[in-house]
N, C-alpha and C positions, 0 to 999 in steps of 0.2 A: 778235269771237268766232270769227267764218268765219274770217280771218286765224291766227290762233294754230291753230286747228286744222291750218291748213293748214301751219302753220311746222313743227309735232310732225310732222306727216306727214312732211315733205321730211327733217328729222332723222332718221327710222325710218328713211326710202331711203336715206337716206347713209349711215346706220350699215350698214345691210346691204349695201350697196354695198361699204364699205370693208371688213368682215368676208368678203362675197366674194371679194374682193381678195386682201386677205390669202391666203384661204383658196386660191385658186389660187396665190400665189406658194409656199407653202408645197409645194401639191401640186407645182407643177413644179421647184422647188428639188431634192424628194425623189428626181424622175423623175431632173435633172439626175445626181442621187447614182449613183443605181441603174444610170442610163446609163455613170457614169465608169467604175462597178464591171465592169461589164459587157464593158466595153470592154476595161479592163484582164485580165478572165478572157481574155477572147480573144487577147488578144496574148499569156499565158504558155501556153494552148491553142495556137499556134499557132508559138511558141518551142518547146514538148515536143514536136510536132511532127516540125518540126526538126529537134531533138537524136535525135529516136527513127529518123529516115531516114536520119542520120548514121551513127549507129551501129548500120543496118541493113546502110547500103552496107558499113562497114567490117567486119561480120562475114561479107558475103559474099565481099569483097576477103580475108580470113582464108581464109576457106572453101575460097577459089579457090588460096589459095598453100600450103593445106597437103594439096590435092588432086595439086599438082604435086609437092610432096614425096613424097607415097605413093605417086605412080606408077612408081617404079622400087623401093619396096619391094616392091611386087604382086608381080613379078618374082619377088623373093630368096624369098617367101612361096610361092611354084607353085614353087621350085627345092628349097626341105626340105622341102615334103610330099611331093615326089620323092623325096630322098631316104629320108625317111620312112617313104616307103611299100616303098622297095626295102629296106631294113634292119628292114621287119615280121616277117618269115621265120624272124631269127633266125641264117639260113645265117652268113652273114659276122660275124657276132659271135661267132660259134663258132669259125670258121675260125682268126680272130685271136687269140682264145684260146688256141687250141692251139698259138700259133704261138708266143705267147708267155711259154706255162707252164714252158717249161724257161731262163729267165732270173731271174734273183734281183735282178735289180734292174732296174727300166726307167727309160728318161730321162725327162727332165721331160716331153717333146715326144711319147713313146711315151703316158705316162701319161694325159697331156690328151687324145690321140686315142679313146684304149680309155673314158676317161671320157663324151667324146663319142656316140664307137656305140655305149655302152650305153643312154644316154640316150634317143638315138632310135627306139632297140629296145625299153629297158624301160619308159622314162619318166622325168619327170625325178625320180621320187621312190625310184628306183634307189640304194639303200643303196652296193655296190659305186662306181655312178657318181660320186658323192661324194667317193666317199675317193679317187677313182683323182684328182678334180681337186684333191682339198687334200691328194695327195702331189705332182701336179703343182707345184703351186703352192710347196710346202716348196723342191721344187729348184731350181725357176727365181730362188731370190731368190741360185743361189750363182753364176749366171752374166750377169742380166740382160738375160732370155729373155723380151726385150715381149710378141713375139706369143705367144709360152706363158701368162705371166701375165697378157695379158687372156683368153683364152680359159677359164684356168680359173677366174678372178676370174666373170666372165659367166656361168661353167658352173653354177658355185655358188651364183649369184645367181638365175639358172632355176630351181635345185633349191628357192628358198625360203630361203636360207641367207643370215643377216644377215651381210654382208662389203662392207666398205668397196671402190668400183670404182675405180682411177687413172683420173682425169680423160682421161688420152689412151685409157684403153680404151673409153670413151663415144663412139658415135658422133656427129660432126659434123653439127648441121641444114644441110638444104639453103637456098644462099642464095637471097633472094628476087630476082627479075629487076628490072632498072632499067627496064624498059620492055616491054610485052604484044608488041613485033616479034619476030621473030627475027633474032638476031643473025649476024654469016657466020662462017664458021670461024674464020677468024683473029684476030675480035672475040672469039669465042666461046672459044678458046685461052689467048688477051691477057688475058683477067677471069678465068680458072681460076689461071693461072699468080700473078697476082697477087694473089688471093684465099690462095692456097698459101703465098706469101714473106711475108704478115704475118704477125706473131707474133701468140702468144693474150693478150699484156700482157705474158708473164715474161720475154720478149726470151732464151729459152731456147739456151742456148751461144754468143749472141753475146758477142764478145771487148772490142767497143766500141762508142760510138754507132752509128757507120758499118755495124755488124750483120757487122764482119770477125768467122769463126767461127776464131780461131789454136786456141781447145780442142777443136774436132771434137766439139762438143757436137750438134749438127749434122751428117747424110753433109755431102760436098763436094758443089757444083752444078755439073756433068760432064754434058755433053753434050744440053745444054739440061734435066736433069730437075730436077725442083722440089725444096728441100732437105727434109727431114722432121724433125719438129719432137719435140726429145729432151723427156722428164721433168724431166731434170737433164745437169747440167752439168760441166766443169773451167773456165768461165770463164764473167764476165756476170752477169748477175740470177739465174742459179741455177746459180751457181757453189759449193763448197766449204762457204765460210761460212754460205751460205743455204740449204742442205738440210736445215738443221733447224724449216724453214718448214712443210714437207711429212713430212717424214719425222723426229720424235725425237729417235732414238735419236741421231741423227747429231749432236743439239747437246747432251741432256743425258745421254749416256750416259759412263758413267766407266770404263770400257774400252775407249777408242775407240783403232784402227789406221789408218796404221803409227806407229812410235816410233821417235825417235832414240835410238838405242841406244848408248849410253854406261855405263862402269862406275859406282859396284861392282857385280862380279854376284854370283850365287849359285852354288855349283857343283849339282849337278843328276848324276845317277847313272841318268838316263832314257836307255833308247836305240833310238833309229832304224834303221831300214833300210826299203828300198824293193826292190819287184821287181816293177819297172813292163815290159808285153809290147808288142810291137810289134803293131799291128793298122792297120786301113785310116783314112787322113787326112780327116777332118770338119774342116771350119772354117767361121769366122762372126764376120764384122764386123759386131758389134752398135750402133754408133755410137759408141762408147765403147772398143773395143780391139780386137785379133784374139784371138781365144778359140779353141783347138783341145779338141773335143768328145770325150774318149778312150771307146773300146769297153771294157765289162766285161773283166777280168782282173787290170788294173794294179794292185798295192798297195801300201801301207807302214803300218808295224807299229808301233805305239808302246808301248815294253815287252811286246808281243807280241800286243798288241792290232789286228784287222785293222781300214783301214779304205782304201776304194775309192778310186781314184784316179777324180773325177769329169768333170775341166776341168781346161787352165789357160792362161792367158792374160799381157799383156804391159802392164807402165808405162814409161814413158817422160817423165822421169828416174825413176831407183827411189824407191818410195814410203818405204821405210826411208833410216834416214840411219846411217850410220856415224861415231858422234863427229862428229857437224853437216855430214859429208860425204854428198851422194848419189854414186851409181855412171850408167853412162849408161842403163841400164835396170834392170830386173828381171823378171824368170817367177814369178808364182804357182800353185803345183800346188795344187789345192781337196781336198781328199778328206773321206770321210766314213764314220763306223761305222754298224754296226747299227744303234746307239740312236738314231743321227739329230745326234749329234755331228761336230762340223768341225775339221780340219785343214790347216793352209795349210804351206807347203814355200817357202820365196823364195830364189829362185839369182839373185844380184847378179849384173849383167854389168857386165864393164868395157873399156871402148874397148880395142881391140889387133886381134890377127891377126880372119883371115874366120873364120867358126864355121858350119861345115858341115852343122850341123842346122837351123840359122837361114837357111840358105843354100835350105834344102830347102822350109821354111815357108814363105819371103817368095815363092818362086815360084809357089807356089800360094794365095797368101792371098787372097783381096777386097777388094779396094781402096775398094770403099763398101759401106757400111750394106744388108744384104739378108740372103735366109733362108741356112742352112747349106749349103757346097759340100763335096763328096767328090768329088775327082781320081780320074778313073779311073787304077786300076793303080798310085796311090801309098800307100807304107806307112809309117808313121813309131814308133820306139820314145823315149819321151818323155824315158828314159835318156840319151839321145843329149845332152841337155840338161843333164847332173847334172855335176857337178866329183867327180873318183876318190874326195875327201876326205869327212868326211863329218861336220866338226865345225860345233857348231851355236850361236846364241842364243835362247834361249826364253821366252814370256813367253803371257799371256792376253790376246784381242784383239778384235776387232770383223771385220766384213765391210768394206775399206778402200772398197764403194760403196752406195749407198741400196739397202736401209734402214737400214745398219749394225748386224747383227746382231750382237750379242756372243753368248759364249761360243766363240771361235773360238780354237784353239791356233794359238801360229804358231812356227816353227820355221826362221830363219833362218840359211843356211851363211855358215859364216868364208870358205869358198874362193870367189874368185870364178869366173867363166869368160866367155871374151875374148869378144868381137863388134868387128867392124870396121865405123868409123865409116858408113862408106855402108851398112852394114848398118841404123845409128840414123835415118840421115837418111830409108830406102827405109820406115821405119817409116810408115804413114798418119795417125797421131794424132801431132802436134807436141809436146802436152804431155796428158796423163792421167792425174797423179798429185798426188793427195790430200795433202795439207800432213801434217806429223808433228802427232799430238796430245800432249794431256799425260798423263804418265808415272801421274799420279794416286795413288802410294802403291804401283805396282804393281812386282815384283822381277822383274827381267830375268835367268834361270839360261844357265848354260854349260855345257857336259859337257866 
């Protein structure tokens, strides 16, 4: 009896024994769990970490590089509240005013200025201001006047005014340093200079791989300065074909200039004359050609209609063809009426004797890309330029460079007038003229 009591007993301890057991492995299995759990929060604690001083450093590394950027805006920002403060007054926006209320027409370059010191004067929400930059802006598209048309593109974009910016009128971020030393001059020179000669991707007016610029899409790179990087082109990745990447009109517009001009014509009962004045010599190699800038007075008449002689400037070979033939140049005289209508004039040059008035331009022109120069003491009458004759072909046409504006009349002479070949060659742009487009249905008249 003792016995078997005793057996059940040891049975009850074992069992509770093994239930203890149990019961602790379970407990510390659990612990196990809880522990792994644990352990893995800490290590993604500990990875966020991590990540978050990562990209603390990096936003202070930002912070640092766009501190160095703005420190030479500081600068430009104490220079217009200078200005700013000295055109509060009033005085000199008035003065200018007056100065230039007895002209009926101001240049593109006038217009953007007076847009300007209104601005600064009035504010940009200056009605006046406005309009003076989107007349700027109307005229700079007849001579491809960069610095004009970023200025007033900018000016109008201050004012509030939804207008598309050409990418080169955007300023440039500054590049970030390759290392917190400072660099010596001549490193510091060496990484500006080459920082300068890459292109932005469009490899803009280079001729070929090699970045040869034969179109002067491109100034020349003369006397160690860096070259300056064109919109557009006459050769390369934004050459001719490809300006209607950026610019429309230029590919799908159905009056596009110049045109090989071939019969039949229409005969035409329109007539011309010009009575263009001699006045003081402005010129301007805009990247793209020598452009001479005429003073108010110059006109021609179309059935008696006046319109302003604006500009005109130089291709090489002419952009018109004659029966599939070019000529070794051509001059386009730009003009413009009242309404805001265009008129172009094109005097075909062709190889022969020296030509006197060309004789008088080349020596004063600019040889690269820069703002407008006037010769002291020289005068030029654009007549100078004209063939005695004064017969014409006519037709409706485009602006022959971006944006290709249509609605342009153009009006080119039968006559031509000589230029002698070192006259073609002393030319600074190799090649600068626009392929003939197609005729598109349109009727070429004759008088």
């Amino acid at each position: 009896m003792k016995r078997t009591i005793f057996e059940v007993i040891l049975a009850l301890a074992l069992i509770g024994a093994g239930a203890f057991g149990w019961t602790n492995l379970k407990g510390n299995q659990k612990a196990t769990a809880q522990l792994t759990e644990l352990q893995a929060a800490s290590d993604e604690a500990t990875k966020a970490v991590g990540e978050k001083e990562a990209a603390i450093k990096a936003a202070e590394e930002e912070m640092s590089a766009l501190r160095e950027e703005m420190a030479p805006l500081e600068g430009q920002v104490q220079q217009l509240s200078a200005v700013k403060a000295a055109m509060a007054t009033g005085v000199t926006l008035a003065d200018l005013e007056a100065a230039y209320k007895s002209q009926k027409n101001l240049s593109a370059e006038r217009q953007v200025g007076l847009g300007a010191l209104r601005m600064l004067t009035k504010g940009a929400d200056d009605p006046v201001a406005i309009e003076s930059f989107r007349k700027a802006l109307k005229a700079s598209e007849l001579g491809d006047r960069k610095n004009t048309i970023c200025a007033a593109q900018i000016g109008l974009a201050a004012a509030g005014e939804k207008i598309a910016i050409l990418p080169e009128c955007l300023p440039k971020p500054a590049k970030a340093k390759e290392d917190k030393g400072e660099k010596s001059g001549g490193e510091e020179k060496a990484a500006e200079k080459d920082a300068h000669s890459k292109d932005d991707g469009h490899d803009h007016g280079k001729g070929d791989a090699k970045g040869k610029d034969d179109g002067k899409g491109k100034a020349e790179e003369k006397g160690g300065h860096d070259k300056k990087v064109a919109h557009w082109s006459y050769e390369g990745d934004m050459g001719p074909e490809r300006w209607g990447k950026e610019f429309p009109t230029c590919a799908k517009g159905k009056a596009q200039s110049p045109l090989d001009i071939r019969g039949p014509f229409v005969k035409t009962r329109t007539v011309v004359t010009t009575d263009y004045k001699e006045g003081p010599l402005k010129m301007l190699n805009n990247g793209h050609t020598i452009q001479v800038n005429v003073p108010a007075g110059s006109k021609l008449r179309i059935d008696g209609i006046a319109y302003d002689l604006l500009q005109f400037h130089f291709h090489r070979p002419s952009e018109e063809k004659i029966d599939g033939k070019p000529m070794a140049m051509v001059v386009h005289f730009v003009h413009k009426n009242a309404e805001g209508k265009l008129a172009v004039v094109g005097v075909l040059l062709k190889e022969g004797n020296e030509n006197p008035g060309i004789k008088t331009l080349w020596a004063n022109m600019p040889m690269e890309e820069g703002p407008e120069v006037a010769p002291e003491g020289v005068n030029f009458n654009p007549a100078n330029l004209l063939p005695r004759e004064f017969d014409f072909y006519s037709y409706e046409g485009s602006l022959t460079t971006p944006p290709c504006t249509e609605g342009v009349r153009f009006f080119i002479l039968k006559t031509t007038v000589n230029v002698a070949k070192e006259q073609v060659n002393a030319f600074p742009f190799k090649r600068n003229a626009r392929p003939v487009q197609e005729l598109n249905g349109r009727e070429i008249s004759t008088n």
